[in-house]
Structure formats: structure tokens, C-alpha cells
C-alpha positions in Angstrom: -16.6 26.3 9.6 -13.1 24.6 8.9 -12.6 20.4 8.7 -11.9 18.5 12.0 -8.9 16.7 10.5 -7.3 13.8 13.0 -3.9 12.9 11.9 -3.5 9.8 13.3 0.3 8.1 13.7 2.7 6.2 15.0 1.4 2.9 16.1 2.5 -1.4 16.8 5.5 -0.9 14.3 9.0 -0.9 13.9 8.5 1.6 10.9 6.6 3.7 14.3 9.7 6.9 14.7 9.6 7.3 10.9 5.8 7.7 11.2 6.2 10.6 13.6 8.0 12.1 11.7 6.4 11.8 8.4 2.9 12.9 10.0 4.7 16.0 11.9 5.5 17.5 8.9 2.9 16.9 7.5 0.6 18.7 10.2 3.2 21.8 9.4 1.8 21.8 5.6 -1.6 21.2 6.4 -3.9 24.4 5.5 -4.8 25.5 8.6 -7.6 28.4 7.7 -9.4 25.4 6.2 -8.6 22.6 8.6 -8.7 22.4 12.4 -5.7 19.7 12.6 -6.3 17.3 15.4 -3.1 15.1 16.0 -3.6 11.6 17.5 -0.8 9.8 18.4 -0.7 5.7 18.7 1.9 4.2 21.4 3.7 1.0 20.3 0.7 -0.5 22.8 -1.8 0.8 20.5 -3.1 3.5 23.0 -4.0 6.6 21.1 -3.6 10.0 23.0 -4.1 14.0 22.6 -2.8 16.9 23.4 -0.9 20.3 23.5 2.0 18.3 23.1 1.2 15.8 20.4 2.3 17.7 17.3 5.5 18.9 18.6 8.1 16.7 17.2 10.3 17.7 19.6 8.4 16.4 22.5 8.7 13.1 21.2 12.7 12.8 22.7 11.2 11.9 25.8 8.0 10.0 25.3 7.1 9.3 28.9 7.1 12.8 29.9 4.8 13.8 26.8 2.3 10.9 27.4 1.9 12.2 31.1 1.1 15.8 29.9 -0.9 14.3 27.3 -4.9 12.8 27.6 -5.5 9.3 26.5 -8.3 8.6 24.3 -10.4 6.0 22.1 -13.0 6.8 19.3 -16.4 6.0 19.1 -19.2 6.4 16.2 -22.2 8.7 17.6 -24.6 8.6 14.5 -22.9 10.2 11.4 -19.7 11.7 13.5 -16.3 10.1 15.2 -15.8 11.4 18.7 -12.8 11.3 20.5 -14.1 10.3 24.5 -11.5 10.2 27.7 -10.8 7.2 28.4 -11.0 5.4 31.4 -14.4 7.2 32.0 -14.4 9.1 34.9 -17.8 9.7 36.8 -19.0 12.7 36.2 -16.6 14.0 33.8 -16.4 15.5 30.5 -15.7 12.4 28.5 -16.0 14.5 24.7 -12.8 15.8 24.3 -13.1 16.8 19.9 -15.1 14.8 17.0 -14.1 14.2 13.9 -14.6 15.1 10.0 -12.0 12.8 8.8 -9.0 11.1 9.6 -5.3 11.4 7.8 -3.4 8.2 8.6 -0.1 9.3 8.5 1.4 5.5 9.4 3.8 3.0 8.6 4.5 -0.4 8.2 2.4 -3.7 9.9 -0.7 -3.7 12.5 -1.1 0.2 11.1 -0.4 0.6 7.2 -1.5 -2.9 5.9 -5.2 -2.0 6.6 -5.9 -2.5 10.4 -6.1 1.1 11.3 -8.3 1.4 7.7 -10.6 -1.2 8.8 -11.0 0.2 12.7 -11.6 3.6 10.8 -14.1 2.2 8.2 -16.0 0.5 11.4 -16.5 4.6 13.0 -18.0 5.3 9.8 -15.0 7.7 9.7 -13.9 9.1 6.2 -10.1 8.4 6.2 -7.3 9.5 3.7 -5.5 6.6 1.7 -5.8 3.4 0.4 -8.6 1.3 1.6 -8.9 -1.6 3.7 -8.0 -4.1 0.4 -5.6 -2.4 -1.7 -3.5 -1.4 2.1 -3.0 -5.2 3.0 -2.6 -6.2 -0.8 0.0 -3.6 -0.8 1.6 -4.3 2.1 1.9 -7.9 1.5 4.4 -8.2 -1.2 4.0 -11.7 -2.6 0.3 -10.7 -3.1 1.3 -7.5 -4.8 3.3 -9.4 -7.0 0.5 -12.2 -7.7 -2.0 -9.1 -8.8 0.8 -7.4 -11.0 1.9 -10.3 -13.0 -1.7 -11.1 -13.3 -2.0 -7.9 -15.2 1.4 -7.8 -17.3 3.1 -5.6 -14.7 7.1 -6.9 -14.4 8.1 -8.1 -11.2 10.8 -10.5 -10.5 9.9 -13.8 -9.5 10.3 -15.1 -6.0 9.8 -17.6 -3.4 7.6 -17.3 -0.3 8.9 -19.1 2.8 6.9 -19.6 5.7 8.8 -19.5 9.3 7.6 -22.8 10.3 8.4 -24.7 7.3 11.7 -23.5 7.4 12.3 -23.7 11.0 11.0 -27.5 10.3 13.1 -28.4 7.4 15.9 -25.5 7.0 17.5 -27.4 4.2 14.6 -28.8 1.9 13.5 -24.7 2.2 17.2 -23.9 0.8 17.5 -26.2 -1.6 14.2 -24.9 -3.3 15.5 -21.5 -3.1 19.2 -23.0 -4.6 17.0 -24.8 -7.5 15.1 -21.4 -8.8 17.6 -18.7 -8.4 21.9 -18.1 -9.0 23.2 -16.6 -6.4 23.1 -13.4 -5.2 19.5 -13.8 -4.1 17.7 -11.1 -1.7 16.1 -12.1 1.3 13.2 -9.3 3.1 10.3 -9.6 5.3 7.1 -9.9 2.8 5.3 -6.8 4.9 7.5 -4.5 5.6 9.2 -1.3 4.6 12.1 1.0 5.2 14.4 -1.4 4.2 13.7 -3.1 7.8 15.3 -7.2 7.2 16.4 -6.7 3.8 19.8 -8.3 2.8 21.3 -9.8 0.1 23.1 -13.5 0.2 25.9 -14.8 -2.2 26.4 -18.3 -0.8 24.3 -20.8 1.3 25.8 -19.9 5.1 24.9 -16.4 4.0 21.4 -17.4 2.6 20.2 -19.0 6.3 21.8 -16.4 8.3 19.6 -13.6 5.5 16.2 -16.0 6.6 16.7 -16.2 10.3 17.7 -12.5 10.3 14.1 -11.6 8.2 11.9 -13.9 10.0 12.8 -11.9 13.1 10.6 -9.1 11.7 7.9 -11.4 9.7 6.7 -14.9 9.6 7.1 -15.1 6.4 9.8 -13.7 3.7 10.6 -13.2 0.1 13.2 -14.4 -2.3 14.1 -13.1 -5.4 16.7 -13.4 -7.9 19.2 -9.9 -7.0 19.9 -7.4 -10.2 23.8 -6.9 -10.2 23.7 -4.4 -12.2 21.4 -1.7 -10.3 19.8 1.0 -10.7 16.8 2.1 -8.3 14.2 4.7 -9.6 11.5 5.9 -7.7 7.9 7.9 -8.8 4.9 8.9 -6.9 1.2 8.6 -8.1 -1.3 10.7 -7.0 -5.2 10.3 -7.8 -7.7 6.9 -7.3 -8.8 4.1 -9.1 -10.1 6.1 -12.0 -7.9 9.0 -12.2 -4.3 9.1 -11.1 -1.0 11.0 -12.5 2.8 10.5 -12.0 5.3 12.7 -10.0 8.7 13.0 -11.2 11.2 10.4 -11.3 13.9 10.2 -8.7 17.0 8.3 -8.0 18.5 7.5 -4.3 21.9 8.3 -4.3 23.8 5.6 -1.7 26.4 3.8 -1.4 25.8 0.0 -1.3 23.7 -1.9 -3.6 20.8 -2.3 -1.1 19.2 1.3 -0.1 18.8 0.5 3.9 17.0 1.9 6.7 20.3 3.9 7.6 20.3 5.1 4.3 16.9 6.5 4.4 17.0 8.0 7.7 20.4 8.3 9.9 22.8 8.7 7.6 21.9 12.7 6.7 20.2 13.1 10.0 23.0 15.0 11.4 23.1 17.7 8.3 19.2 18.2 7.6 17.7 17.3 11.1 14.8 14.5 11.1 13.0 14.8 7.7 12.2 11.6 7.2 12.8 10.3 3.3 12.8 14.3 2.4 16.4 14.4 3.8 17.9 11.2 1.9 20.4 11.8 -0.6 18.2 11.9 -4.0 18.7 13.3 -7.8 15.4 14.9 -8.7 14.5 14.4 -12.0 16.6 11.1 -12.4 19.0 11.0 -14.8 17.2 8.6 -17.0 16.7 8.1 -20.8 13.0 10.0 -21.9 12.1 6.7 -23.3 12.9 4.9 -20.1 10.8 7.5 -17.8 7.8 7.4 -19.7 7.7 3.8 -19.2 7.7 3.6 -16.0 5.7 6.6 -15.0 3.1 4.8 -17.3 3.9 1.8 -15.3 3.0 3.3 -12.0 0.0 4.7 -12.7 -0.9 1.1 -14.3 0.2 -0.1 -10.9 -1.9 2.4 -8.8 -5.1 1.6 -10.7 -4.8 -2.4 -10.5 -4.3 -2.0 -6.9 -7.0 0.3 -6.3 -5.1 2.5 -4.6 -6.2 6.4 -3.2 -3.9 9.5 -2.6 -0.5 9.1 -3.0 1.7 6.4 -3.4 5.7 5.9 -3.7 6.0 3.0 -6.6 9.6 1.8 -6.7 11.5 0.2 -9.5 14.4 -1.8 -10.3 16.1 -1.0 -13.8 19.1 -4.0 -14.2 21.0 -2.1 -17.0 22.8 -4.7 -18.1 19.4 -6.0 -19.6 17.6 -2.8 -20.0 14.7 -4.1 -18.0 12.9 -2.3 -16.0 10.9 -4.0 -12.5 8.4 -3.0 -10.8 10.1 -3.8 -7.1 7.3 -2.0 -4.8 4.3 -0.3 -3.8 4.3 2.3 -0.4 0.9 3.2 0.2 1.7 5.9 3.0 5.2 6.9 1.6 7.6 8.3 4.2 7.1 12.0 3.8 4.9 11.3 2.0 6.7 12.0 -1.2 6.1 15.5 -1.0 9.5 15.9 -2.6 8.7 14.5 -5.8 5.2 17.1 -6.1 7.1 19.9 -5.5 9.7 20.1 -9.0 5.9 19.3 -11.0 4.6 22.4 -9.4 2.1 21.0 -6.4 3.3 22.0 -2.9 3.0 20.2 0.1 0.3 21.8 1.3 -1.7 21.3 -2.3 -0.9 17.6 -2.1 -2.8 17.4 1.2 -5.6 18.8 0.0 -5.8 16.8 -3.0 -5.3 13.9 -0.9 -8.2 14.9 1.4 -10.6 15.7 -1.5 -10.0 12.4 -3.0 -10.9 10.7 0.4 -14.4 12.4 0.1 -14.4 11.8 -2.9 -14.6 8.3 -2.1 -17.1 8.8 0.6 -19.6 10.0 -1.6 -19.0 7.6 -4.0 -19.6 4.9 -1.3 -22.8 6.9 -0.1 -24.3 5.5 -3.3 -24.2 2.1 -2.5 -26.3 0.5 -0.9 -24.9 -1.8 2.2 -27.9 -3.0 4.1 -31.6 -3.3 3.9 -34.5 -3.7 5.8 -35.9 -7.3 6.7 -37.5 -9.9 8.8 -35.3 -12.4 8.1 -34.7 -12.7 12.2 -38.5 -13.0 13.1 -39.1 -16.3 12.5 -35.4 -18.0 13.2 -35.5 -20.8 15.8 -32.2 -22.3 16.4 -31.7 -25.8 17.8 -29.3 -26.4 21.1 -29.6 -24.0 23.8 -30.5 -21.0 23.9 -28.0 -18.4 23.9 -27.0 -15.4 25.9 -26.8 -14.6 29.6 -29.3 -17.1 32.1 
């Protein structure tokens, strides 16, 4: 009997059209004479639906039209199984419409990716491919990321953390901290987002507030840090769990300006490849990096992976300022866009081999957790008498 595998996407995020498309093709690699793929697409209102429909990425140029065609749903736990139900219940109807083996979060960005849609999964007693509830918010949040990495000797650049209410209080006491840590150029981005979504750089002052008021449109808080002038970005993969992991190849984007934007990643080829998400932006595969200078931070990335307790496959990026020959750790991805399929393929692993390895691990991981034990029996409520009222419904 093959898997019931729900590849869940989309969701309450800006980073929600690149999700599509990631988990689309994805579903296309997915091995279908051992997995019944179920596709379950999230609404930017959080309302998850099924259907004929769903996994055409095609249908998703007019989203109105494919949501009327489609059946709206919720999940519920029923003893050791997820089942998708109709929803609203209609008397006398079929509510059932599938269950559930386990799920494949194909998401990006906040309210999905940073451990909300892990947690609602972990609640269904649901098996789910990823990163857990704790290392998905710790790697979403990037001052935490970088507070756990330094903690462990990882590089990353240092940084202020402004909230939006301090700075909307005092705009220039927040400045002037940022003007007594860091020379100008600094960069300014959202602390929980990706794609590039907020990011900019500032050289002066005027260009500093304009960079805050522009990322605290996306976030309530943001990051400073110091900018590298002299750039290079470099990008690897890791693929495994807290105990085990391996690095992809290296790659570097090839762009134009010295911030790799959301245009960059996924409109600027759009018109020559179609919509492949991160697998269309230009990229040299392997980067054209030193031996030395690979290993290092392949090593680094799988050091990364571990700390953070990460599962399946993550995109780590890096920063190398060559000018200093010092190499950054910048980010973690937990759900890369595509994800990363790109850099698996030149080591040998197709797309449809990294799924699978990514599914194993998630069961992995569920019969690790089996083993623990969570809850016990007691009487601890017998003999309780609170003082006040009594509660619940007169």
C-alpha cells in the first residue's frame, strides 16, 4: 500500500507565490509508485483546500476560479491517523474526504516556516517533513540564529536588533546606536524573513531611516549589520538530522548588484526558464572557490545544521568578504526555495532521491520520538479543590 503524503503550501506569507511553486515541483519529483501525493493548499487566510486542481501550477493564475472548483478542508487527529474532514459540516454528508501518513511542508517565510504550521502538525500527531517546531522559529528568527552560532564559534557578523516601537518612539537615540557600532554601509532586513523580502543596504543616515521604515513594513523588528564591500555570496545545502548530515555542492549566485534580491531570485529569468522558483536564478555550480575555502565552509554548514537541530534539507548561506578572506556564516533556510534540489543533482542524488531521503528522515524522527515517553498515568486530579468559584458552564 503506498504513503498518503500531504504536501501542504502556500500559506499567511509574502514568501506565499514562491511556496507554490517550490511545492509544485516538488509533487512532479515525488515517487509516485511509492507515495499517493495529496496536495493541500493554504490561502493567504489560512484556509487549507483540496482538489483536482490543487497541484496544477497552472491553475494558480486565477486563484478564485481554482478555490471554487476546489473543496475546503481542515485536519483532525482520529486516534493514530490525520484526516482531512469537509468543512463547514454538512448534515448528512460525507465529511472524510483522505487521511494522512505524513505531511511534506513545502512553505515559506512567517506564520508557516518559522514553526506554526510544525506545531499545528505536531498537535495531529501528524509525522511531518523538516525541521521541528524549535530549530524552524530559531531559524527563522535571525538574531536568535546568530545568538546560538556565536555561542558555538560559528562566524556571523555582529548586529543590532531594533524593535518597531522603540524606534518609532525615539528614531534618533535608535540611529545613533546603530551610527556608534558600525561604518557605514550598514544593511538593514526584516529579522524573519527570506527571499530577500526588506533587505537594503544604507550609506548615510537619510538612507539608514528610510532602510528601517522600509523593513519594519514587513517585521516588527529588524537587523543591522556591518555590509562586506568586498562580496562574494556562496551558497551549500545540508541534508541529514541532528546526528547525521552531509553537504551539497557549493554554488554562487551570479547577479548584478551587491544585494541578491527577490527580483533576482525569481523575475528576473522568469521569462527565459518559466516559474522555477530558485532552480531558474542565474547560479555557477560548483563555485569557483579555492579547495581550501570550500571545505571550510561545507564543514561549517553541516556544524551549523547540527547546532540547530535541524532535519532534511537546508540552504546555509555565506558571506566571504575577500578583501579579508573571511568567510560568514549569513543564513540558515530551513525549507529552501526549490528546495535546493539543484545543488543534489551535480553530487549524484536526484530530485526524486532527495525526497525520499527527506521523508525517511522524518520517520526517522518519529520513531525516535516513539521512545520517549511524554505522559503518564496519575491521580494527581482526584483530590484537587480549587478555591473561588467553581468553573465551567452553570
Amino acid at each position: 500500500m503506498k504513503i498518503k503524503l500531504a504536501v501542504m503550501f502556500g500559506g499567511k506569507s509574502v514568501e506565499h507565490e514562491i511556496s507554490v511553486i517550490s511545492a509544485i515541483q516538488a509533487i512532479g519529483a515525488v515517487n509516485k509508485d511509492k507515495y499517493d501525493v495529496i496536495p493541500i493548499y493554504i490561502t493567504k487566510n489560512n484556509e487549507m483546500y483540496v482538489g483536482e486542481h490543487i497541484g496544477d501550477i497552472e491553475a494558480y493564475k486565477n486563484i478564485n476560479k481554482l478555490l471554487s472548483q476546489s473543496t475546503r478542508v481542515n485536519l483532525i487527529a482520529d486516534g493514530g491517523r490525520a484526516l482531512i474532514v469537509k468543512y463547514p459540516h454538512k448534515a448528512f454528508a460525507k465529511d472524510v474526504v483522505d487521511y494522512i501518513d505524513i505531511a511534506f511542508p513545502v512553505v515559506h517565510g512567517t506564520n508557516v516556516e518559522d514553526g506554526t504550521l510544525q506545531g499545528y502538525l505536531k498537535m495531529l500527531n501528524l509525522p511531518y517533513v523538516g525541521c521541528d517546531v524549535l530549530s524552524s522559529a530559531v531559524g527563522m528568527d535571525k538574531y536568535v540564529m546568530k545568538t546560538v552560532l556565536k555561542d558555538n564559534d560559528i562566524p556571523v557578523l555582529d548586529c543590532v536588533c531594533v524593535d518597531s516601537r522603540d524606534f518609532g518612539d525615539e528614531p534618533e537615540k535608535i540611529i545613533e546606536k546603530i551610527e556608534s557600532k558600525f561604518s557605514y554601509p550598514v544593511i538593514v532586513k526584516p529579522i524573519n524573513l527570506g527571499s530577500s523580502i526588506g533587505i537594503s543596504k544604507a550609506k548615510d543616515t537619510e538612507s539608514l531611516e528610510t532602510s528601517l521604515e522600509n523593513a519594519f513594513d514587513f517585521a516588527d523588528r529588524v537587523l543591522v549589520e556591518p555590509a562586506i564591500e568586498n562580496l562574494r555570496e556562496i551558497n551549500c545545502s545540508v541534508l541529514g538530522d541532528r546526528t547525521s548530515a552531509r553537504a551539497s555542492v557549493c554554488e554562487e549566485p551570479l547577479n548584478a548588484t551587491d544585494i541578491l534580491s527577490y527580483e533576482d531570485k525569481y523575475i528576473g529569468n522568469a521569462s527565459k526558464s518559466g516559474s522555477k522558483g530558485m532552480a531558474s536564478t542565474s547560479r555557477q555550480i560548483p563555485a569557483d572557490i579555492p579547495q581550501e575555502t570550500e571545505d571550510e565552509i561545507r564543514n561549517m554548514a553541516v556544524e551549523a545544521f547540527k547546532v540547530l537541530g535541524c532535519n532534511g534539507v537546508s540552504r546555509i548561506d555565506f558571506m566571504i568578504d575577500t578583501a579579508e578572506n573571511k568567510v560568514w556564516l549569513n543564513e540558515i533556510n530551513t525549507i529552501p526555495g526549490s528546495l535546493s534540489f539543484y545543488l543534489w543533482e551535480p553530487a549524484g542524488v536526484s530530485y526524486t532521491e532527495l525526497i525520499d531521503e527527506m521523508i525517511s528522515l522524518a520517520l526517522k524522527r518519529e520513531r525516535e520520538a516513539e521512545s520517549i515517553t511524554y505522559s503518564f498515568d496519575t491521580n494527581v486530579l482526584s483530590g484537587i479543590k480549587l478555591g473561588g468559584k467553581k468553573t465551567g458552564k452553570m
